[in-house]
C-alpha positions as CSV (number, residue, x, y, z in Angstrom):
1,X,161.0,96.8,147.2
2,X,159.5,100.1,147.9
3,X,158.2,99.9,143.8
4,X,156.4,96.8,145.0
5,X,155.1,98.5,147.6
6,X,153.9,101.1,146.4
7,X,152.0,99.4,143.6
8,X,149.9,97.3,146.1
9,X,149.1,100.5,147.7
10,X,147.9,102.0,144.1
11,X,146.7,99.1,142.6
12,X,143.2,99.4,143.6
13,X,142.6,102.8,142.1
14,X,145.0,102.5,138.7
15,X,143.1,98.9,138.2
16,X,139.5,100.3,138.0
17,X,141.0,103.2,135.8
18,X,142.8,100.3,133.4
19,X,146.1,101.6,134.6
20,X,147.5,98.9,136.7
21,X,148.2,95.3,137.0
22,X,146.5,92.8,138.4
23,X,142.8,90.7,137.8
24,X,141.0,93.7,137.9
25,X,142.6,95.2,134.7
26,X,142.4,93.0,131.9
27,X,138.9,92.1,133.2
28,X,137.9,95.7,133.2
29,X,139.4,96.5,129.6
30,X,137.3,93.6,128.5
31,X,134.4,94.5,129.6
32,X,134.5,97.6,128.0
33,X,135.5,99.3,131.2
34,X,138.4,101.4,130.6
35,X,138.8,105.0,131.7
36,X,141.5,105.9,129.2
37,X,142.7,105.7,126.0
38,X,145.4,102.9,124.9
39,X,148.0,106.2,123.9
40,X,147.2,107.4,127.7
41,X,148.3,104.0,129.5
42,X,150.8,103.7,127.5
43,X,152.6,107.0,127.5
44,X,151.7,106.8,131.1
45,X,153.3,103.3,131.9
46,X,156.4,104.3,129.1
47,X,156.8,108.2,129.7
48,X,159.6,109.6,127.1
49,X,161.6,111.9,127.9
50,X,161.4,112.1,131.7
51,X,164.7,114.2,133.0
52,X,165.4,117.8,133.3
53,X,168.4,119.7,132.1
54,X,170.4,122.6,133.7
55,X,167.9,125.4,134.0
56,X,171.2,127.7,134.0
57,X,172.1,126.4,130.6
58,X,171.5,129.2,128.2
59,X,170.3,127.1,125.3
60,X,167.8,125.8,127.9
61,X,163.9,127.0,128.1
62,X,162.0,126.0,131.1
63,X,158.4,126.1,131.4
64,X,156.8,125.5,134.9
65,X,153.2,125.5,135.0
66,X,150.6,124.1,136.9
67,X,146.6,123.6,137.6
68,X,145.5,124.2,141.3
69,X,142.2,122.7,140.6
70,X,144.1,119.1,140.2
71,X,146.7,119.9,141.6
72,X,148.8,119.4,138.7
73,X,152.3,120.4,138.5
74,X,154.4,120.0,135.2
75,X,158.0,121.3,134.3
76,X,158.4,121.0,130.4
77,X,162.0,121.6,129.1
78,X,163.3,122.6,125.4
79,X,166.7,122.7,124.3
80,X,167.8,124.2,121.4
81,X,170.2,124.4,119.1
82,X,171.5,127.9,118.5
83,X,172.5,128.1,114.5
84,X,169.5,126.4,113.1
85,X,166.3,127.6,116.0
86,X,165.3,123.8,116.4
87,X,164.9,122.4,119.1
88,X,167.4,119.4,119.5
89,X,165.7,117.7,122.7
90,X,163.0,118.0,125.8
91,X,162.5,116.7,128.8
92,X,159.5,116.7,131.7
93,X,159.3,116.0,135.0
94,X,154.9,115.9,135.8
95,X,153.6,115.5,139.5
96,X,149.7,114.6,138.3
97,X,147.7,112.0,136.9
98,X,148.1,109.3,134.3
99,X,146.5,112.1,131.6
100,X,149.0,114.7,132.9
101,X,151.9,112.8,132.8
102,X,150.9,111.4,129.2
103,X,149.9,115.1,127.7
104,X,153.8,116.2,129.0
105,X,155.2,112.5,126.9
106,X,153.6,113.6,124.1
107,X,154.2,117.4,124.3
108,X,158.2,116.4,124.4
109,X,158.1,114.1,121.8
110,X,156.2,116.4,119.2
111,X,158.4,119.3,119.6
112,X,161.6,118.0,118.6
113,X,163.3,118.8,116.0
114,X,160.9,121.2,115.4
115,X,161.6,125.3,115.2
116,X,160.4,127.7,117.9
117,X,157.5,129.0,115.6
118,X,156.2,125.6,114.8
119,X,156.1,124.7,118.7
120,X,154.0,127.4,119.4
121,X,151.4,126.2,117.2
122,X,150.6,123.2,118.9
123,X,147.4,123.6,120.0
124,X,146.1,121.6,123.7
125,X,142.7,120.1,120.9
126,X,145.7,118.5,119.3
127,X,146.9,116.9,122.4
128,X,143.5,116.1,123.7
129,X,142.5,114.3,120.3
130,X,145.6,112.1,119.8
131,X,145.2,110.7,123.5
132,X,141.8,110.9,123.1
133,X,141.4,112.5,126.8
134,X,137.8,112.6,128.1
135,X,136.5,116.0,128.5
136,X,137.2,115.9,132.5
137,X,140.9,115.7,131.6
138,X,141.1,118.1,128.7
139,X,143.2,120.2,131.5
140,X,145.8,118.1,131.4
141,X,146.7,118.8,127.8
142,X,145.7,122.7,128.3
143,X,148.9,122.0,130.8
144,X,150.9,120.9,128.4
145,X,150.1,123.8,125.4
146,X,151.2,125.8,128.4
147,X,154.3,124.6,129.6
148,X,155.1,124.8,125.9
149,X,154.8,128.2,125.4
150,X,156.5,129.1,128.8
151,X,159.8,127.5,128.1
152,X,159.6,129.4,124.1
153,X,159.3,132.2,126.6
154,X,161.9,131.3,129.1
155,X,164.8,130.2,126.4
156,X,163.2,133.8,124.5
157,X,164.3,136.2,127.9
158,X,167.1,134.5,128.3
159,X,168.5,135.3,124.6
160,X,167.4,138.5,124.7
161,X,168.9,138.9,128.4
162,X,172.1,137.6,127.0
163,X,171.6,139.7,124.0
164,X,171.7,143.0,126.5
165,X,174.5,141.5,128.8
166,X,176.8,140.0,125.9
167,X,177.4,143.5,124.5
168,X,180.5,145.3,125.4
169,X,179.9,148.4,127.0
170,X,181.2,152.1,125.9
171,X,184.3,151.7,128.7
172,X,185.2,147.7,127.6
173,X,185.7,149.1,124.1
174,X,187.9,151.5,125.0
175,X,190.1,148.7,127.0
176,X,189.9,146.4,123.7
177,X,190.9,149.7,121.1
């Protein structure tokens, strides 16, 4: 119901974009009218890998970033797998636009089963050019290389915090000896 609802109330605007339902849509797309990029709409109606995992989970990187220009917010998540350095899945979880939301599907989808090193290579251009975003939305995939980076950096201080606390101290190995 509220679904319903909330599409007639967004209709309007996603239809003259090519995002939404209706006789505006497939009238505007056409015509030649489209805003966006058949990968955008569709990783925009079909997001993978919405969800979020324990931020407290240790194998768990979290990157929060956000644009206060658009007011884009987007939480990217990475977890990986200890023994080999991949990482083994990744989530999002966008408050933005269609091209935000999109640029966070594909960022989540490229990066796994991928090493941290390799993640850290993918470059926003890369993003941009495979949704073919128009240059008033290349932000949205700067977003995404970002969040990226800040949950390498996230899972990164948490090792290394773990690293520092996980070692027993001069008095716990006297107790164990």
């Amino acid at each position: 119901m509220l679904r319903t609802g909330g599409r007639r109330l967004l209709a309007p605007g996603l239809r003259r974009l090519g995002l939404g339902a209706g006789e505006a849509g497939p009238a505007a797309a056409a015509a030649g009218l489209r805003a966006y990029h058949e990968r955008v709409v569709d990783h925009y109606n079909n997001p993978r890998n919405v969800g979020s995992f324990d931020k407290d989970d240790p194998n768990v990187g979290t990157g929060l970033v956000g644009a206060p220009a658009c007011g884009d917010v987007m939480k990217l998540q990475i977890r990986v797998d200890e023994g080999s350095g991949k990482i083994v899945d990744a989530c999002f979880k966008t408050f933005g636009c269609g091209s935000a939301i999109a640029s966070s599907s594909v960022a989540t989808e490229w990066v796994k089963g991928k090493p941290m090193d390799e993640v850290l290579t993918i470059k926003n251009t890369e993003i941009a050019k495979h949704l073919s975003l128009p240059p008033v939305k290349l932000h949205c995939s700067m977003l995404a290389e970002d969040a990226i980076k800040a949950a390498v950096k996230d899972y990164e201080a948490k090792k290394t915090k773990m690293g520092q606390n996980g070692e027993n101290s001069p008095s716990e190995k006297v107790a164990e000896a």
